[in-house]
C-alpha positions as CSV (number, residue, x, y, z in Angstrom):
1,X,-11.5,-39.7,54.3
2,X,-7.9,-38.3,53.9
3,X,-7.2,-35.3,55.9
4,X,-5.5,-32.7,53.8
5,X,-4.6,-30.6,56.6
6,X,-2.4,-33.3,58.6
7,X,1.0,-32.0,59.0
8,X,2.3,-35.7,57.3
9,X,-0.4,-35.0,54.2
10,X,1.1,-31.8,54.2
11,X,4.3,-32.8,54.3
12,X,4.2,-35.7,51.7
13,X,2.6,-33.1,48.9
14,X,5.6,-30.4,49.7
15,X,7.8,-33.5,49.1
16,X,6.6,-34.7,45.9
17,X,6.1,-31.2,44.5
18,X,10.0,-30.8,44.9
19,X,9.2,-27.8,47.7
20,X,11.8,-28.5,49.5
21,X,11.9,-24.8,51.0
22,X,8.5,-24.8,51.6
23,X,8.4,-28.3,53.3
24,X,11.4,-26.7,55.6
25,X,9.7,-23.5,56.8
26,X,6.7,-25.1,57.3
27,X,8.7,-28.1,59.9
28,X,10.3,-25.3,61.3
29,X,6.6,-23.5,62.0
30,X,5.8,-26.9,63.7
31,X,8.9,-26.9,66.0
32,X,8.5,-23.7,67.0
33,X,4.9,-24.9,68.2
34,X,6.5,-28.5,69.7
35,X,10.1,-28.8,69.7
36,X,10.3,-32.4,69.8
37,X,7.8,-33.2,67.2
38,X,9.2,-36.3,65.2
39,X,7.6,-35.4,61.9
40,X,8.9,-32.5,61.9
41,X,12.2,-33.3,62.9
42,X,12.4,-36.2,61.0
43,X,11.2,-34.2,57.8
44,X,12.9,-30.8,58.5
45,X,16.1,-33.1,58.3
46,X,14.7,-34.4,54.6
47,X,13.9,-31.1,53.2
48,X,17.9,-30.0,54.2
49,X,19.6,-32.7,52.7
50,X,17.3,-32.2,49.2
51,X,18.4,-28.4,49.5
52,X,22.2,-29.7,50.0
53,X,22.4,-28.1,53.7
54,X,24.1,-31.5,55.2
55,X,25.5,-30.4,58.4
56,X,22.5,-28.5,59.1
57,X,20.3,-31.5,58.4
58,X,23.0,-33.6,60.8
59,X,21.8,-31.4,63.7
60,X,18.2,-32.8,63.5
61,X,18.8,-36.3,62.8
62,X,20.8,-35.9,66.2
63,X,17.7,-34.3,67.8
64,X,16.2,-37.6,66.5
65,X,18.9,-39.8,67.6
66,X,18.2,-38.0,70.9
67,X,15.0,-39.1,71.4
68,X,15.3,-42.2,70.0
69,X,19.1,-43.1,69.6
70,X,17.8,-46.6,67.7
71,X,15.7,-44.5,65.0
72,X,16.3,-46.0,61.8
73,X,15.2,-43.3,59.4
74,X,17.5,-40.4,61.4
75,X,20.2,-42.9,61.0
76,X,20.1,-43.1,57.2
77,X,19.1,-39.5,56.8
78,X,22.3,-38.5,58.6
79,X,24.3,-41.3,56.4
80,X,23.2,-40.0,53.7
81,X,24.6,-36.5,54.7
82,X,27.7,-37.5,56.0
83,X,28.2,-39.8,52.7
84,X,27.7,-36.0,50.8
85,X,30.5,-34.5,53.2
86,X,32.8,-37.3,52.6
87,X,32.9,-38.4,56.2
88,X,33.0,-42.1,55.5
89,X,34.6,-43.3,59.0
90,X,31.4,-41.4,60.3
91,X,29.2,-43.5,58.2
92,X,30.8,-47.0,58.9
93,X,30.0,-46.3,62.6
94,X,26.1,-45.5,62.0
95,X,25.8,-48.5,59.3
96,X,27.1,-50.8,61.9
97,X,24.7,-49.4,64.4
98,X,21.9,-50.3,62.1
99,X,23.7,-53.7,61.4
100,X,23.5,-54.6,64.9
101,X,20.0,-54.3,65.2
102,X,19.5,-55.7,61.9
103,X,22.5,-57.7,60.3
104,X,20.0,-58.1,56.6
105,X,19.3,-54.0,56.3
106,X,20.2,-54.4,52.3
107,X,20.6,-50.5,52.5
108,X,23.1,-50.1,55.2
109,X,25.5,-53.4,53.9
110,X,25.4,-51.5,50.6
111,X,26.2,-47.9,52.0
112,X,28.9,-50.0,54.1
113,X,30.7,-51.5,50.9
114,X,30.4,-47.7,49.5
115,X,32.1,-46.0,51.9
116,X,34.6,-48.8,52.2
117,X,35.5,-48.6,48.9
118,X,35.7,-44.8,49.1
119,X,38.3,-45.4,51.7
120,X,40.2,-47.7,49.3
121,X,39.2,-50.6,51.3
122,X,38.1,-52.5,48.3
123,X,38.8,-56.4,49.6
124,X,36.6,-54.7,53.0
125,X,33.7,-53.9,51.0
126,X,33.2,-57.3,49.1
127,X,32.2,-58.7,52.2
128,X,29.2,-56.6,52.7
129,X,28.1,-56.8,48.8
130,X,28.3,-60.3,49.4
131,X,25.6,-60.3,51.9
132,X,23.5,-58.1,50.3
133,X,23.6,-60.0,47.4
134,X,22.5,-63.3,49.3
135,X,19.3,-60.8,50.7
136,X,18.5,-60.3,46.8
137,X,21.0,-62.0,44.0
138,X,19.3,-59.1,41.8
139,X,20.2,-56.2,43.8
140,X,21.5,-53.9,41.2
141,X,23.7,-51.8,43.7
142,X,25.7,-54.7,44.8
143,X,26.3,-55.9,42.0
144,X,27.7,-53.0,39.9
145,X,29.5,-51.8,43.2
146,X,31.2,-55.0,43.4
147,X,32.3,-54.7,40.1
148,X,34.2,-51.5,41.0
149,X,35.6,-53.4,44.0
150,X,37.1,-56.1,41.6
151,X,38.3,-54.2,39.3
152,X,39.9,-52.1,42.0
153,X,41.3,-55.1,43.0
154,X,42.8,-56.1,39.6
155,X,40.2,-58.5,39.5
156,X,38.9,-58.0,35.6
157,X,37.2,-60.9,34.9
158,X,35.0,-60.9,37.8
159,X,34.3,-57.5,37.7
160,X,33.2,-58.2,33.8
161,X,31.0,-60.9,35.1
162,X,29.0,-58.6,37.9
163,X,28.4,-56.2,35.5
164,X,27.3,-58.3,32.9
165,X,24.9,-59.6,35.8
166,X,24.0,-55.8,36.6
167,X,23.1,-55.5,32.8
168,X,21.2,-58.9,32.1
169,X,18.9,-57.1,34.5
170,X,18.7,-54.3,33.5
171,X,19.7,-53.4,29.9
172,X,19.2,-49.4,30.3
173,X,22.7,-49.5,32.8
174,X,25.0,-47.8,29.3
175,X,27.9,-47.8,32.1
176,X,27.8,-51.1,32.8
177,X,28.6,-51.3,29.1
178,X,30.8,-48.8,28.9
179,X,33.0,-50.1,31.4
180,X,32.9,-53.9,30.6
181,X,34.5,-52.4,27.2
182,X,37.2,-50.7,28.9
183,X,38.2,-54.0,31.2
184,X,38.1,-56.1,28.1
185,X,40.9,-53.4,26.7
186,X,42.6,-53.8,29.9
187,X,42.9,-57.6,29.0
188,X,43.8,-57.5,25.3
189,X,40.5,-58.8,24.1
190,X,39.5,-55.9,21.5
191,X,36.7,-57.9,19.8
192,X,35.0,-58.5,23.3
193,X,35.7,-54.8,24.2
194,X,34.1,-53.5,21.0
195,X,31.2,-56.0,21.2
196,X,31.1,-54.6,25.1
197,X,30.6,-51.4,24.0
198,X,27.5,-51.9,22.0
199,X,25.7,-53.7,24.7
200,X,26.0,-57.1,24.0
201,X,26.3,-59.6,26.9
202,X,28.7,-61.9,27.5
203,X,26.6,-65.1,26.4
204,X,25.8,-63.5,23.5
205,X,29.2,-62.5,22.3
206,X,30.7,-66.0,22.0
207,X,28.1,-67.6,19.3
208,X,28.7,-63.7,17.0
209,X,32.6,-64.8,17.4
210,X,32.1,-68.2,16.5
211,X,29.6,-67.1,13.6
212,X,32.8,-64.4,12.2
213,X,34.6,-67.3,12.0
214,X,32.5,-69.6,10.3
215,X,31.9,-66.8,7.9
216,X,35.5,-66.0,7.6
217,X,35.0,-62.1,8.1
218,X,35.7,-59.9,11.6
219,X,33.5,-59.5,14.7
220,X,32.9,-55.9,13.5
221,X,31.7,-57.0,10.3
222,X,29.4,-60.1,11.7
223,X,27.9,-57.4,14.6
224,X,27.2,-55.3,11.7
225,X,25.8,-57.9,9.9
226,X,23.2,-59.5,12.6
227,X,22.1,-56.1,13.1
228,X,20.9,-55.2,9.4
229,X,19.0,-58.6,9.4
230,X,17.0,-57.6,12.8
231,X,16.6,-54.4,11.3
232,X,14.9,-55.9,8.1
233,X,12.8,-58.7,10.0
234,X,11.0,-55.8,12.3
């Protein structure tokens, strides 16, 4: 039987109701009772960061980290702030404390290429896409983000090819779209941009070229084309 009135219970329905305010006062209530509780401290922290008070959630991740310097969910509580107050060199120090312990955290290699790139350390951050992307070849974040590297890099073609990657998997990502169609620009190749921009992947962009040819009219006019016979078939 579930005990409603356990502080965690309680907790975990302030949380999912969006109460962030409520979940805080009542942490706070709990502190004042035992000011080293972990659940509270660890979730007083969470309630501050949804309410966008970062440095104030900082101070109780450190009350965490004081406790328990190793604790994993402090750590990426107060990453997360820090990323929000654009104190990257901060973060790089607490995702390599995490990577010590564990050198396959998927979360901190990613938040590592992140902040890397946000310090226009683009070449930096491949590294650590690249080894969350051995963890899971289907890791969404990795890929698209090392798109961005590559292209920041002048890389287009391979940042074309992780985000068509990114988008095989999941066909909902519109800027993975969006910005294939702009690096195709970048390259000259305006059928590929336009064909891009509608959503089509890259395998499937070569047979509707090789089909405008055969049928001696544009890509434009072939896309078109292909789509008014789906349409009818459904």
């Amino acid at each position: 039987m579930i005990d409603l009135l356990d502080p965690t219970n309680v907790i975990t329905r302030m949380f999912n109701s969006g109460k962030y305010d409520e979940m805080y006062n009542y942490c706070k209530n709990l502190l004042e009772k035992i000011p080293n509780d972990m659940v509270a401290l660890q979730n007083i922290s969470l309630s501050l960061i949804y309410l966008k008070k970062y440095e104030e959630a900082i101070v109780y991740c450190d009350k965490v980290l004081e406790i328990k310097n190793s604790d994993n969910y402090a750590l990426k509580n107060k990453i997360y702030a820090l990323e929000n107050l654009k104190q990257y060199k901060e973060v790089l120090k607490l995702c390599q404390q995490i990577l010590s312990k564990n050198s396959r955290d998927d979360w901190a290699l990613n938040s590592m290429g992140l902040s890397l790139n946000e310090l226009n350390l683009h070449q930096e951050a491949l590294e650590y896409y690249d080894k969350s992307l051995e963890i899971d070849a289907n890791d969404i974040t990795a890929l698209m983000n090392k798109a961005i590297s590559l292209s920041h890099l002048g890389k287009y073609k391979d940042a074309i090819e992780y985000y068509d990657k990114a988008q095989t998997i999941d066909s909902n990502l519109k800027e993975a779209s969006t910005v294939k169609s702009q690096l195709f620009e970048k390259l000259g190749m305006e059928d590929d941009a336009f064909l891009a921009a509608q959503g089509v992947l890259n395998k499937e962009m070569e047979k509707i070229k090789i089909d405008a040819k055969k049928n001696n009219c544009s890509v434009f006019h072939q896309f078109c084309n292909n789509e008014f016979v789906e349409n009818n078939s459904k």
